[in-house]
VOPAGU-2260 file (C-alpha; in pm, 1 decimal, decimal comma):
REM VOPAGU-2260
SITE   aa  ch    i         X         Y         Z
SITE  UNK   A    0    4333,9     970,0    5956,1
SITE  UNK   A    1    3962,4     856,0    6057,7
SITE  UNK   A    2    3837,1    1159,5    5897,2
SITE  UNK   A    3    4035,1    1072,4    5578,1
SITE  UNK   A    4    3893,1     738,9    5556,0
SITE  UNK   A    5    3556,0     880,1    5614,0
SITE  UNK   A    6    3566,9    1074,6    5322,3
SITE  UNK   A    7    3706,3     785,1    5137,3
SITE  UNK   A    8    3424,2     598,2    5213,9
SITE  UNK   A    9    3136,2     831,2    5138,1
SITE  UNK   A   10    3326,6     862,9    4824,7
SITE  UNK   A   11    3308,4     477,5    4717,5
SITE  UNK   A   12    2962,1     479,8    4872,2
SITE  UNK   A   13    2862,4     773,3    4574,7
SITE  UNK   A   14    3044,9     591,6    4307,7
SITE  UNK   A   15    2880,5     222,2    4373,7
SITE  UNK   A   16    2499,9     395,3    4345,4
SITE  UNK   A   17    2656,8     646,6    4076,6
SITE  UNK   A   18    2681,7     333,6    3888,8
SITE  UNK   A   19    2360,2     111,8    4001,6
SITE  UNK   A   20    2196,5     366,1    3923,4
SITE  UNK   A   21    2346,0     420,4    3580,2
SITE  UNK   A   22    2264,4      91,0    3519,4
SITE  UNK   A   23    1869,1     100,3    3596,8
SITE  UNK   A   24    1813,3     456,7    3409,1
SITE  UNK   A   25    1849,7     648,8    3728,2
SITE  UNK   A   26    2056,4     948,7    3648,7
SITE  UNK   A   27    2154,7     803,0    3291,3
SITE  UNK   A   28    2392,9     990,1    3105,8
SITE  UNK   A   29    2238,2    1166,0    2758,8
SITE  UNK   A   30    2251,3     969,9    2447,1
SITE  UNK   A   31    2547,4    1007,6    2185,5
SITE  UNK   A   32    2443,9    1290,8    1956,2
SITE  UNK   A   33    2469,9    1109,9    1598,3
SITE  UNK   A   34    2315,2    1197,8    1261,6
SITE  UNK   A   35    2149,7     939,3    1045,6
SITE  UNK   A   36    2077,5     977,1     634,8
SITE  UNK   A   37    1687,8     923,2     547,4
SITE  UNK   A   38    1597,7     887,6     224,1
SITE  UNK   A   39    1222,3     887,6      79,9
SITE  UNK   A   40    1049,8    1003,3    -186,5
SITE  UNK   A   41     889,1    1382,9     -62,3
SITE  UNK   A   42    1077,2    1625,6     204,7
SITE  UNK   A   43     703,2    1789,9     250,1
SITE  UNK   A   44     509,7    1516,2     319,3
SITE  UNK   A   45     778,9    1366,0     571,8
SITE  UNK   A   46     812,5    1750,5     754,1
SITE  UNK   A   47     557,6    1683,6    1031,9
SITE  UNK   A   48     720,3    1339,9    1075,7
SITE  UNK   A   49    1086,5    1443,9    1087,4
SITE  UNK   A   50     987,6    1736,8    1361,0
SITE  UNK   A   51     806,9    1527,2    1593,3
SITE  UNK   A   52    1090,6    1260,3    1578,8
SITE  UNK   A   53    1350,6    1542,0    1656,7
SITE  UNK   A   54    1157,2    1634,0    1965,5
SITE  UNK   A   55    1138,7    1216,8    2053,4
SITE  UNK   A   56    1476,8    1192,7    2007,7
SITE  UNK   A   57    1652,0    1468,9    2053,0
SITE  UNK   A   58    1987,3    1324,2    2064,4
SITE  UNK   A   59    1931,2    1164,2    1633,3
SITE  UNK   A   60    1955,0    1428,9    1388,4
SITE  UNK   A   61    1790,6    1284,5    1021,3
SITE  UNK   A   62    1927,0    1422,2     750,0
SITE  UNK   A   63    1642,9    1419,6     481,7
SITE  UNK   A   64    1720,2    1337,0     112,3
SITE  UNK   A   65    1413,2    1280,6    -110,8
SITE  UNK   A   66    1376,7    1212,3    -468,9
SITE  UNK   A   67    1114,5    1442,4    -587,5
SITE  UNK   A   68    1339,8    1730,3    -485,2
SITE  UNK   A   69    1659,2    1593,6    -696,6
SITE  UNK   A   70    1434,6    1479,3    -992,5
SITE  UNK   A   71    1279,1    1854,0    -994,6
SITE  UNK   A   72    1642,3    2023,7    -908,4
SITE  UNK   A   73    1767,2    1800,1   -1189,2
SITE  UNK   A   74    1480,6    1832,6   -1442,3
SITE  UNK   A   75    1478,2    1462,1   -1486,7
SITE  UNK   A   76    1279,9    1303,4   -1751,3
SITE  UNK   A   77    1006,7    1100,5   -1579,1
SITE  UNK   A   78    1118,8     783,8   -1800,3
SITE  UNK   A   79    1488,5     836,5   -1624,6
SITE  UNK   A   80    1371,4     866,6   -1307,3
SITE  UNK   A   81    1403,7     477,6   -1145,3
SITE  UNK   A   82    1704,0     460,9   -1314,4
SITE  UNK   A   83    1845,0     818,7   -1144,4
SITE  UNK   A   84    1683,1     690,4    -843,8
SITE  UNK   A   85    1889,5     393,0    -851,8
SITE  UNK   A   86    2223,7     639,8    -909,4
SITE  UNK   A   87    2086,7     876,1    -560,2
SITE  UNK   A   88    2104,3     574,3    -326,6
SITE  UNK   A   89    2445,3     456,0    -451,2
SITE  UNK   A   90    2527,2     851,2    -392,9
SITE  UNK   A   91    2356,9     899,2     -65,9
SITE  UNK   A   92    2398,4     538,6      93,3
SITE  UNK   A   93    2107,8     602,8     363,6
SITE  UNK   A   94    2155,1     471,1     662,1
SITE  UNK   A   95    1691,7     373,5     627,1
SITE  UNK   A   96    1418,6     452,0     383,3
SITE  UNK   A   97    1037,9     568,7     429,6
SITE  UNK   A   98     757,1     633,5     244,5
SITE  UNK   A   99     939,2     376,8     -23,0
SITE  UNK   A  100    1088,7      30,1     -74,0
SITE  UNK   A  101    1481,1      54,6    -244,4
SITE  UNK   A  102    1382,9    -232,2    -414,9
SITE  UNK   A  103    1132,6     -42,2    -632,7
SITE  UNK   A  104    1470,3      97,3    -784,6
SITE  UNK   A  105    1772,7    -119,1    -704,2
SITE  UNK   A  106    1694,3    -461,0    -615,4
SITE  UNK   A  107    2056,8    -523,4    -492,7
SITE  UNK   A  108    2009,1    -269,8    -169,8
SITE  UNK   A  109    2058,8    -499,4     132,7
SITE  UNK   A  110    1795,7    -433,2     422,7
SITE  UNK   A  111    1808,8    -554,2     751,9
SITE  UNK   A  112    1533,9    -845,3     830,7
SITE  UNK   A  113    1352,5    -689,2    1128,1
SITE  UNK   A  114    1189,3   -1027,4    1194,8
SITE  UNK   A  115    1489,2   -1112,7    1358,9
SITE  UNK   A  116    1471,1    -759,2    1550,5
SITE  UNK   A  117    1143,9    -806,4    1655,3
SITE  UNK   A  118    1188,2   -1163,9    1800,6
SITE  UNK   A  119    1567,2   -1038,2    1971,5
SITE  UNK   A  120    1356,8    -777,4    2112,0
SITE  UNK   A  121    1087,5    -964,6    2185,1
SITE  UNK   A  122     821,3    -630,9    2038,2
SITE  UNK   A  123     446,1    -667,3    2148,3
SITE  UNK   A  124     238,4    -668,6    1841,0
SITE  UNK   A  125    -114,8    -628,6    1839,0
SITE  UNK   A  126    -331,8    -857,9    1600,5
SITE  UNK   A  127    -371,2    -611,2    1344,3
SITE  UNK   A  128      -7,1    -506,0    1354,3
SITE  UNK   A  129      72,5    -888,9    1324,3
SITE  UNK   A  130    -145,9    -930,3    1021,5
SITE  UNK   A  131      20,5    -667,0     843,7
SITE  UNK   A  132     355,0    -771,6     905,8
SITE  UNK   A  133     250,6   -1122,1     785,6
SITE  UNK   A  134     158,3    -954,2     473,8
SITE  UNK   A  135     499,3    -802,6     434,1
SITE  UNK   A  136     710,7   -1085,3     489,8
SITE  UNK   A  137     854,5   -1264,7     229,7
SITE  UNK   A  138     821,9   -1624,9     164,2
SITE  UNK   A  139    1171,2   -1705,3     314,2
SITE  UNK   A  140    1033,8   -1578,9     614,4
SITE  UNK   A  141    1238,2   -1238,5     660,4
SITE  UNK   A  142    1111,2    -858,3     686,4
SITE  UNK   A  143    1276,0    -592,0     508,5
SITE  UNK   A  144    1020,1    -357,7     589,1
SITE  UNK   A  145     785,6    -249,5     879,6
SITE  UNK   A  146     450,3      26,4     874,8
SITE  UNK   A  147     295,5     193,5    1150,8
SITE  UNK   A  148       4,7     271,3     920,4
SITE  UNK   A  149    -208,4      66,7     679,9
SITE  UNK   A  150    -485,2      58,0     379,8
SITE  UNK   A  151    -640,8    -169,4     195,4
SITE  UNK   A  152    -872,6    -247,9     -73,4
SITE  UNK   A  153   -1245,9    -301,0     -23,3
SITE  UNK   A  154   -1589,7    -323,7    -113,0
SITE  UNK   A  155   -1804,3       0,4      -7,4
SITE  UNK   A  156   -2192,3     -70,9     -59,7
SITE  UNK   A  157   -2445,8     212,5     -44,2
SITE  UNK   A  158   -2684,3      12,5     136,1
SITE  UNK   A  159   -2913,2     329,0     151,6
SITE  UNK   A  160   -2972,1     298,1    -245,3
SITE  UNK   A  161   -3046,7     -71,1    -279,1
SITE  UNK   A  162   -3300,1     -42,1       8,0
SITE  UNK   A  163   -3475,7     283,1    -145,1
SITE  UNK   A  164   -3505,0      75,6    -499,6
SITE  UNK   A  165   -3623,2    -177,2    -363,0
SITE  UNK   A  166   -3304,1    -456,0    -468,6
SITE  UNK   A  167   -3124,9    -712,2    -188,7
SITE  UNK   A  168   -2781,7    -558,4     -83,3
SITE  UNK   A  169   -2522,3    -711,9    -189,0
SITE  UNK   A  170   -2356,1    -915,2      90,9
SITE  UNK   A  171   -1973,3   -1084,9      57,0
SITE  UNK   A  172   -1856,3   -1369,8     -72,5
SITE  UNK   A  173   -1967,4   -1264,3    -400,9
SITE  UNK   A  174   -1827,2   -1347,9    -738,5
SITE  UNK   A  175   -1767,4   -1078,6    -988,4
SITE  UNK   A  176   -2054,8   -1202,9   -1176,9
SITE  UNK   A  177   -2269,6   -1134,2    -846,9
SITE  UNK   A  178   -2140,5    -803,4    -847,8
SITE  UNK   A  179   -2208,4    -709,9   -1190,9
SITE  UNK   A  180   -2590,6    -875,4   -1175,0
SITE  UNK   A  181   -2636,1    -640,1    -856,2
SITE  UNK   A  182   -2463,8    -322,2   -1010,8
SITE  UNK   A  183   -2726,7    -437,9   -1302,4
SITE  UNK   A  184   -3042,2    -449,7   -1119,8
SITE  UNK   A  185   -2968,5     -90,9    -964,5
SITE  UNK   A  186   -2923,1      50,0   -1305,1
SITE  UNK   A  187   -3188,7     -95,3   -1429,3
SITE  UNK   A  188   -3452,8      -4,6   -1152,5
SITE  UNK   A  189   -3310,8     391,4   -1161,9
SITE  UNK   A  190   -3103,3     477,5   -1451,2
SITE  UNK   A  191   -2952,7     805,7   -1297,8
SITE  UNK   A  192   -2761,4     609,9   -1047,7
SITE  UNK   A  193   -2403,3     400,8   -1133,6
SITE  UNK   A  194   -2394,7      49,6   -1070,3
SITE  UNK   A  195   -2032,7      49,0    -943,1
SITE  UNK   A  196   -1708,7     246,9    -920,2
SITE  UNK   A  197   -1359,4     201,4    -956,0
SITE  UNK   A  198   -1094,2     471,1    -952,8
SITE  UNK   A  199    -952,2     458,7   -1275,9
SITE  UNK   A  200    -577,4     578,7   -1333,4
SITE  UNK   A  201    -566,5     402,9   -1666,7
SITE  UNK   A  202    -781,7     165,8   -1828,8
SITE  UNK   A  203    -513,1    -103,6   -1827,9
SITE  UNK   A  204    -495,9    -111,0   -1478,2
SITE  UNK   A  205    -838,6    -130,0   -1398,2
SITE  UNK   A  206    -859,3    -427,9   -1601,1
SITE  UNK   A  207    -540,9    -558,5   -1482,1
SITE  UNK   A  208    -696,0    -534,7   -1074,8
SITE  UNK   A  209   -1028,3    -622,1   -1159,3
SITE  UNK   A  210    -858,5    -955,4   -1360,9
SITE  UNK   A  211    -595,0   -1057,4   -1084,7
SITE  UNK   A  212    -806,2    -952,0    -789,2
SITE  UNK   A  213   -1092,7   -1076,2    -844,3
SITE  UNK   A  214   -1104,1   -1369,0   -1079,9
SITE  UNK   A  215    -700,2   -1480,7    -991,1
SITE  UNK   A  216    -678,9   -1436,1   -1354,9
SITE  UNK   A  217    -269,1   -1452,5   -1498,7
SITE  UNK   A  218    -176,0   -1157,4   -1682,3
SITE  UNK   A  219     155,2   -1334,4   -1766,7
SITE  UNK   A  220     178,8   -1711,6   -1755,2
SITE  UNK   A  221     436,9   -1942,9   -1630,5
SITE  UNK   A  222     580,3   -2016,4   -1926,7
SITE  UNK   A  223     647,4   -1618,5   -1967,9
SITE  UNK   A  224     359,1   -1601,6   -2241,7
SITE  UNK   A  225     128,5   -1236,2   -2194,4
SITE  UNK   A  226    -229,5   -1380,7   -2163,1
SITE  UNK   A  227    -441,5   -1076,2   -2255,9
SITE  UNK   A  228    -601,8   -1236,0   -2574,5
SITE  UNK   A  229    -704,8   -1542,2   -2409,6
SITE  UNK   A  230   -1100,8   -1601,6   -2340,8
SITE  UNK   A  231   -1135,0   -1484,7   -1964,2
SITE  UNK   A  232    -903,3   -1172,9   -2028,8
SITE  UNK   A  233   -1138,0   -1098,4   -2373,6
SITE  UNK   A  234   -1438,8   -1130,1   -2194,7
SITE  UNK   A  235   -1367,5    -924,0   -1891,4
SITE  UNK   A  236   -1253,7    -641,5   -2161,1
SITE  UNK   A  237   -1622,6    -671,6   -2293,1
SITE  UNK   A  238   -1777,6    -644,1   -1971,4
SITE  UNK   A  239   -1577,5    -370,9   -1831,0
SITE  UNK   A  240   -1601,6    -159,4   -2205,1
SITE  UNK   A  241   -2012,6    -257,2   -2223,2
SITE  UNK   A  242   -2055,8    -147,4   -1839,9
SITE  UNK   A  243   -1882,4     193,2   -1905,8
SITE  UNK   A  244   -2046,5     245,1   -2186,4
SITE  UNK   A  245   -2418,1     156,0   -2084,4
SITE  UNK   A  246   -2290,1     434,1   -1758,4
SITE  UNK   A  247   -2346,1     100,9   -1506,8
SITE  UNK   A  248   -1992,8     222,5   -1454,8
SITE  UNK   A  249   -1828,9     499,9   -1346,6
SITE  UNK   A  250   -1432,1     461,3   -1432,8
SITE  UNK   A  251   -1254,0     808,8   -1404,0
SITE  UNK   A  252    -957,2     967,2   -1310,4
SITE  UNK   A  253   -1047,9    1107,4    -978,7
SITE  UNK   A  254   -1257,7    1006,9    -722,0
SITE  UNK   A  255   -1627,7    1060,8    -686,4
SITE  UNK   A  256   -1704,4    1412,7    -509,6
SITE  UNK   A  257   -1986,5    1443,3    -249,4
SITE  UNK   A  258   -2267,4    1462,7    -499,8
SITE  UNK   A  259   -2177,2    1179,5    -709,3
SITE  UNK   A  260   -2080,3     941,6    -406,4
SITE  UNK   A  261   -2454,5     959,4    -362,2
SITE  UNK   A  262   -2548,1     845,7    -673,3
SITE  UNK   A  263   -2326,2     485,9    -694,2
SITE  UNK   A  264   -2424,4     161,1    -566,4
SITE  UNK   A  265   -2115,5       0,2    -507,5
SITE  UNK   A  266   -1767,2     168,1    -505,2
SITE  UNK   A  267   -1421,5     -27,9    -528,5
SITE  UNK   A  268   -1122,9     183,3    -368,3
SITE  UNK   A  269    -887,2     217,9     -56,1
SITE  UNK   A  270   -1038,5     189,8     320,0
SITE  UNK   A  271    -943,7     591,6     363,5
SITE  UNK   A  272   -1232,3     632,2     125,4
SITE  UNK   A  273   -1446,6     628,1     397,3
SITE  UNK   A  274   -1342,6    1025,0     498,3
SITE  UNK   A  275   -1540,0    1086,9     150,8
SITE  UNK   A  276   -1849,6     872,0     292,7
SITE  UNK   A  277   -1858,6    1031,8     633,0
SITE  UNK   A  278   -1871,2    1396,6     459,7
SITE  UNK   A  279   -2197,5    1277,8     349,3
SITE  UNK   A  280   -2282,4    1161,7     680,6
SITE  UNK   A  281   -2244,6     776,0     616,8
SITE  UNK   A  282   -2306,3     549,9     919,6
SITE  UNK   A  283   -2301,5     179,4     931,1
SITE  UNK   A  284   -2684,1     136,9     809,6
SITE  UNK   A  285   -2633,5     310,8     528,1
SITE  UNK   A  286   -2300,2     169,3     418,0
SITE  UNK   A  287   -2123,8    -160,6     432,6
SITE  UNK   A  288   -1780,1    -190,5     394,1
SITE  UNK   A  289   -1695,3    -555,4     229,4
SITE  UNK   A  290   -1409,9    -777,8     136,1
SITE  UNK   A  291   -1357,9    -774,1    -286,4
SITE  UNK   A  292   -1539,0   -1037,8    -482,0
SITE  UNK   A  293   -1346,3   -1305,8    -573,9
SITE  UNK   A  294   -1334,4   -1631,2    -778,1
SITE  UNK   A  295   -1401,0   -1926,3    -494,0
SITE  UNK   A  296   -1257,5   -2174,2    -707,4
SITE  UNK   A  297    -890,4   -1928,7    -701,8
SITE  UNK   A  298    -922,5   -1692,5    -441,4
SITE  UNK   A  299    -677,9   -1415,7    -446,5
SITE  UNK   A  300    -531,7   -1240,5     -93,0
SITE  UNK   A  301    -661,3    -895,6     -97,5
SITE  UNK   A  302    -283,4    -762,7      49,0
SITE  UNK   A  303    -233,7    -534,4     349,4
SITE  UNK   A  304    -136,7    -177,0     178,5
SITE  UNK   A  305     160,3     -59,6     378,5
SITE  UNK   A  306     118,0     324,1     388,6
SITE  UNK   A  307     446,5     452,6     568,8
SITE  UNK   A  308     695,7     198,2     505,1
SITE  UNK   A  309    1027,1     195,0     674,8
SITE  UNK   A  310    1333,3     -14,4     589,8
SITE  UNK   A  311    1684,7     -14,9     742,1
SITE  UNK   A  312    2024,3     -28,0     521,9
SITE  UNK   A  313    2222,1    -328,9     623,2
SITE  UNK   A  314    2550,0    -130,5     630,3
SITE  UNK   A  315    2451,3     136,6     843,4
SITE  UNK   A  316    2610,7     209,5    1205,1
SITE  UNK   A  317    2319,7     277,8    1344,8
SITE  UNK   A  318    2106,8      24,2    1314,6
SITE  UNK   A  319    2027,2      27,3    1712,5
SITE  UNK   A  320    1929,3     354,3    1715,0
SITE  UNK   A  321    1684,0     363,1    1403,7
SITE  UNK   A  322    1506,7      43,4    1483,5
SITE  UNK   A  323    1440,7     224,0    1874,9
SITE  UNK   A  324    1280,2     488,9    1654,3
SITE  UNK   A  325    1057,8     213,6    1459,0
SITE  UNK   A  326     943,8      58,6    1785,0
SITE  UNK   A  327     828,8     362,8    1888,0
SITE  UNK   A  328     651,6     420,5    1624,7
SITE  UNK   A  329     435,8     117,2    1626,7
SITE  UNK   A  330     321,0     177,9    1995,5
SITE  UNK   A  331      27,1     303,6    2097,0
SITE  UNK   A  332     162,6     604,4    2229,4
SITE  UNK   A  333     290,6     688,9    1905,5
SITE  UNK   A  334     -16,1     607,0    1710,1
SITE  UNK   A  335    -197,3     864,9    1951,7
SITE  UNK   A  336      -1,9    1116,5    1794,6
SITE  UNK   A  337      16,8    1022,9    1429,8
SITE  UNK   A  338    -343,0    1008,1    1476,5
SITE  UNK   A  339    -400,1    1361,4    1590,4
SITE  UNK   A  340    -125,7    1572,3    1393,4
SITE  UNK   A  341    -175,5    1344,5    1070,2
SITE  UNK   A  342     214,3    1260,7    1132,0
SITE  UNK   A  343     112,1     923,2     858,2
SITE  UNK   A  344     -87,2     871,4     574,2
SITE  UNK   A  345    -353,6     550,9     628,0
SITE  UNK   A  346    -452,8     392,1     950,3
SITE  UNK   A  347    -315,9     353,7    1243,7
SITE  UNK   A  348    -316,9     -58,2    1378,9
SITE  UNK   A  349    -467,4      37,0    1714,7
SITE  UNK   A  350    -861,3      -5,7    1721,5
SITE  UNK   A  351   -1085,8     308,5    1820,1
SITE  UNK   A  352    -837,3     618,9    1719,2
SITE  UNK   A  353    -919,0     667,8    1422,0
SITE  UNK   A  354   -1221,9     932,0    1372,5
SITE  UNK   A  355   -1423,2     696,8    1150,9
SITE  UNK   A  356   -1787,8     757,7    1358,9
SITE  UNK   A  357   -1948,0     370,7    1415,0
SITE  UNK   A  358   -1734,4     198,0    1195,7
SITE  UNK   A  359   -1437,6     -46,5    1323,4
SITE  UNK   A  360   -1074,2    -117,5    1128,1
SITE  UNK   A  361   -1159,2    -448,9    1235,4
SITE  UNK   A  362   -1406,0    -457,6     945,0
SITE  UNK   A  363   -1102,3    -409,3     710,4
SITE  UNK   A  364    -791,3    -520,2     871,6
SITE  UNK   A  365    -842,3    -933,5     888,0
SITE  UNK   A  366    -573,7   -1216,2     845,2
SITE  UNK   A  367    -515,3   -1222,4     471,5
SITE  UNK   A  368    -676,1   -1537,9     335,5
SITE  UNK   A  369    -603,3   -1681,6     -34,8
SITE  UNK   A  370    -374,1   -1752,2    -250,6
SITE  UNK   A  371     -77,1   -1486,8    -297,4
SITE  UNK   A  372      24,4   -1376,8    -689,6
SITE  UNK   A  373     351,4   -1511,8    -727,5
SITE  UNK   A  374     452,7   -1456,0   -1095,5
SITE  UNK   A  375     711,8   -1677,8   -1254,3
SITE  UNK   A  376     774,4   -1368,8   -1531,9
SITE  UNK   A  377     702,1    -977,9   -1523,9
SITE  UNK   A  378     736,6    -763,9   -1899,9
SITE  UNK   A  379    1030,0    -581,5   -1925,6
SITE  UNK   A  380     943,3    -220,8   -1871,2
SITE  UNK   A  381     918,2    -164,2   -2257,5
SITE  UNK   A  382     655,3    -406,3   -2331,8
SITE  UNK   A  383     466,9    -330,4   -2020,9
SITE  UNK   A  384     493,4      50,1   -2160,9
SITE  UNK   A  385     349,0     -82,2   -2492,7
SITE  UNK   A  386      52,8    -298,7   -2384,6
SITE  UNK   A  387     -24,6      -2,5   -2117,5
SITE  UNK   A  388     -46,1     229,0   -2415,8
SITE  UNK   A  389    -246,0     -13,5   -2661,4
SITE  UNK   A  390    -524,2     -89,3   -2421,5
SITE  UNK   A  391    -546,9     266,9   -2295,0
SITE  UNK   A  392    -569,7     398,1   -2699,1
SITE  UNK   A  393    -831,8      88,2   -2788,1
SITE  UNK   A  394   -1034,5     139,4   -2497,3
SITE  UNK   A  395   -1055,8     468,1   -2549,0
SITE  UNK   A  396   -1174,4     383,9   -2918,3
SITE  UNK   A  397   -1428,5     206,8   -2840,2
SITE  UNK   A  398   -1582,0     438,2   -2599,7
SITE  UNK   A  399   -1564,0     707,4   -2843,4
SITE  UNK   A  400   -1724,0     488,2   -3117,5
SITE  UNK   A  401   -1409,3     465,0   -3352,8
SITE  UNK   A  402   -1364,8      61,4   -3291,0
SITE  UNK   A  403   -1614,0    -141,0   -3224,6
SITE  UNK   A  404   -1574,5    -478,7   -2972,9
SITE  UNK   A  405   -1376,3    -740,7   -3234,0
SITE  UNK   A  406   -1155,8    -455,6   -3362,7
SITE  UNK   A  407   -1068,4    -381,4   -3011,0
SITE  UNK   A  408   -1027,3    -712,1   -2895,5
SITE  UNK   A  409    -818,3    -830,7   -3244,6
SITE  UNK   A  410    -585,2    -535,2   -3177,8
SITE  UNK   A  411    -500,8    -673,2   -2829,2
SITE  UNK   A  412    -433,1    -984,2   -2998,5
SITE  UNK   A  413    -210,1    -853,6   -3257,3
SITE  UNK   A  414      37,9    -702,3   -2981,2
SITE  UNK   A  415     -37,0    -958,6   -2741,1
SITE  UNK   A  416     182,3   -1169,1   -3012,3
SITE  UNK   A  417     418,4    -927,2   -3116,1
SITE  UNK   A  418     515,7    -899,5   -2727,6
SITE  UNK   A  419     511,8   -1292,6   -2692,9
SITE  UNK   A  420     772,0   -1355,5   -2989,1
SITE  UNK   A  421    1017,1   -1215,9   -2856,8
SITE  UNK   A  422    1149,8   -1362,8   -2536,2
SITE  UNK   A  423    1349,6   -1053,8   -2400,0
SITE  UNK   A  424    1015,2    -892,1   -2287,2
SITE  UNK   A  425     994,1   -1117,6   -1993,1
SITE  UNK   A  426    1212,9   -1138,9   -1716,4
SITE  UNK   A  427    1224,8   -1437,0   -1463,5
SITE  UNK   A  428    1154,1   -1298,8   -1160,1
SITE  UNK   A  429    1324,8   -1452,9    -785,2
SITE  UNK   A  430    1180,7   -1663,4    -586,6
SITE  UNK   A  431    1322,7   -1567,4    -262,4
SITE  UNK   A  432    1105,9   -1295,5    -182,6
């Protein structure tokens, strides 16, 4: 009898610390085996990612759906595709998105606010990690999205080339007018070398950035009126035509390769440029990296460009589980590895791992300062398609010597009004967000 109730108690004994221990990670059973839906916008470029979450977390298959794969499958028109894209996440109903916001393409999807995740869970944020999540949040004050990896716009200055020709570098704050006079003087003192650079995908979009950005100029007005025949928009068309023209800019499609980067004063374009710089051998004394001029009398925040976004559906059952994968992913542990097998596009928040020589994120990854570009109206996608295509045609014109400036500019004007009198091509956009 003794013996039995010796065994008996060795066996409660086992079962108490069986279950302390349980309940402090010692001996912890695995994880549920469960299978969430992804959906973003490339299988390849999310590959490297996907593998080196399924060794993290072995116990979360992601099933991968992407919309460059259906859309090719498919054959679908490129003017379809939002609206298909809209169709493939009513299909799919992913339980979280990267490398995409939904509300690109359905602005009904309802996301989970991870502000209210990351105060629950009380998740250490670094200060650059904090800045950029400022930058995402909306003004009611939730999160729908979180990146582990950032860009932004900025100011690169080939210090090198002012120096040599003899004109003052051009230091921030500067107006745009400041930046023209310098991109000016370097022309003028060598006239094989471009004042400035910007990337330019289309010519209405460099003027549209160059307008908003850095004179806080309105493309559309609160009273849901298009504004690009007014005075400031006409005479920031002039400037930007006559500077292209005179080859004090260099506008084109792609970016400058390692000859030409040599031969540009000042260059406009993502943070990651700076790979392209250090091919050359930048360093610090030869090249500055600066905030974007900027009107001081309407400064404009130069946003935080999130470069792996993640979002979680509201609906899904996992919830738990994915947001334990998106903590991870903004440690430092994970950044180590993005870092080194590329895992993200952009920079990771964590100072000294990226392989950027002697310059510092820090330079480039401030508290956002300005005023944010909150439109009352957008154009409908039909009159944004027909202004696009007007200033891309006229601009074009001119530089080929088929217009000259007031046909150009009285053109604008002509669809500028055609586009104002009728009020369908402008939708009121929401406030909440």
């Amino acid at each position: 009898m003794r013996k039995i109730i010796s065994i008996f108690t060795v066996f409660l004994i086992v079962s108490i610390l069986s279950t302390s221990c349980s309940s402090i990670g010692i001996g912890k059973k695995d994880k549920k085996n469960i299978t969430v839906k992804m959906l973003t916008n490339s299988e390849t470029r999310s590959a490297d990612l996907i593998k080196h979450l399924k060794e993290k977390f072995p116990h979360i298959n992601i099933e991968v759906t992407a919309f460059e794969t259906i859309w090719q499958e498919e054959q679908t028109p490129i003017e379809k595709r939002i609206e298909r894209a809209s169709e493939i996440i009513a299909e799919e109903k992913p339980d979280f998105y990267y490398d995409l916001k939904p509300s690109w393409y359905d602005k009904d999807v309802l996301l989970v606010d991870l502000a209210q995740l990351i105060n629950r869970d009380q998740i250490p944020l670094n200060e650059i990690q904090q800045h950029i999540i400022e930058s995402e949040t909306n003004i009611d004050g939730t999160l729908n999205s979180i990146t582990p990896t950032f860009d932004r716009k900025v100011l690169f200055v080939n210090r090198e080339l002012f120096q040599k020709n003899g004109i003052p570098v051009p230091v921030t704050p500067m107006t745009f007018e400041d930046f023209r006079n310098s991109a000016q003087l370097l022309k003028e003192k060598n006239s094989s070398l471009f004042g400035y650079d910007i990337q330019r995908h289309s010519w209405y979009f460099a003027l549209e950035e160059i307008g908003k950005t850095f004179q806080g100029l309105q493309i559309v007005s609160d009273s849901g009126q298009l504004m690009l025949d007014q005075p400031d928009w006409r005479d920031l068309t002039q400037q930007l035509l006559d500077d292209y023209k005179n080859k004090i800019l260099r506008a084109e499609p792609l970016s400058p390769n390692k000859t030409e980067i040599k031969h540009i004063g000042m260059s406009i374009g993502n943070a990651s440029e700076l790979y392209s710089y250090l091919s050359v051998n930048a360093t610090t004394d030869t090249l500055s990296i600066l905030d974007l001029p900027t009107n001081p009398s309407n400064p404009i925040i130069n946003p935080f460009i999130p470069t792996s976004p993640f979002s979680i559906t509201q609906s899904s059952k996992y919830v738990d589980e994915i947001w334990e994968v998106l903590t991870y992913l903004m440690t430092k542990e994970a950044a180590v590895e993005i870092t080194n097998k590329r895992l993200l596009a952009g920079f990771v928040a964590y100072p000294g791992l990226a392989p950027i020589g002697d310059f510092k994120i820090e330079s480039f990854a401030g508290k956002e300062t300005g005023s944010k570009i909150t439109p009352s109206f957008n154009l409908a996608s039909s009159a944004w398609r027909k202004m696009h295509i007007t200033v891309d045609e006229l601009f074009n014109a001119y530089i080929n010597n088929k217009k000259d400036m007031d046909e150009v500019l009285d053109a604008i004007a002509v669809v500028v009004q055609e586009i104002n009198n009728d009020s369908s091509n402008f939708i009121a956009v929401k406030s909440d967000h």
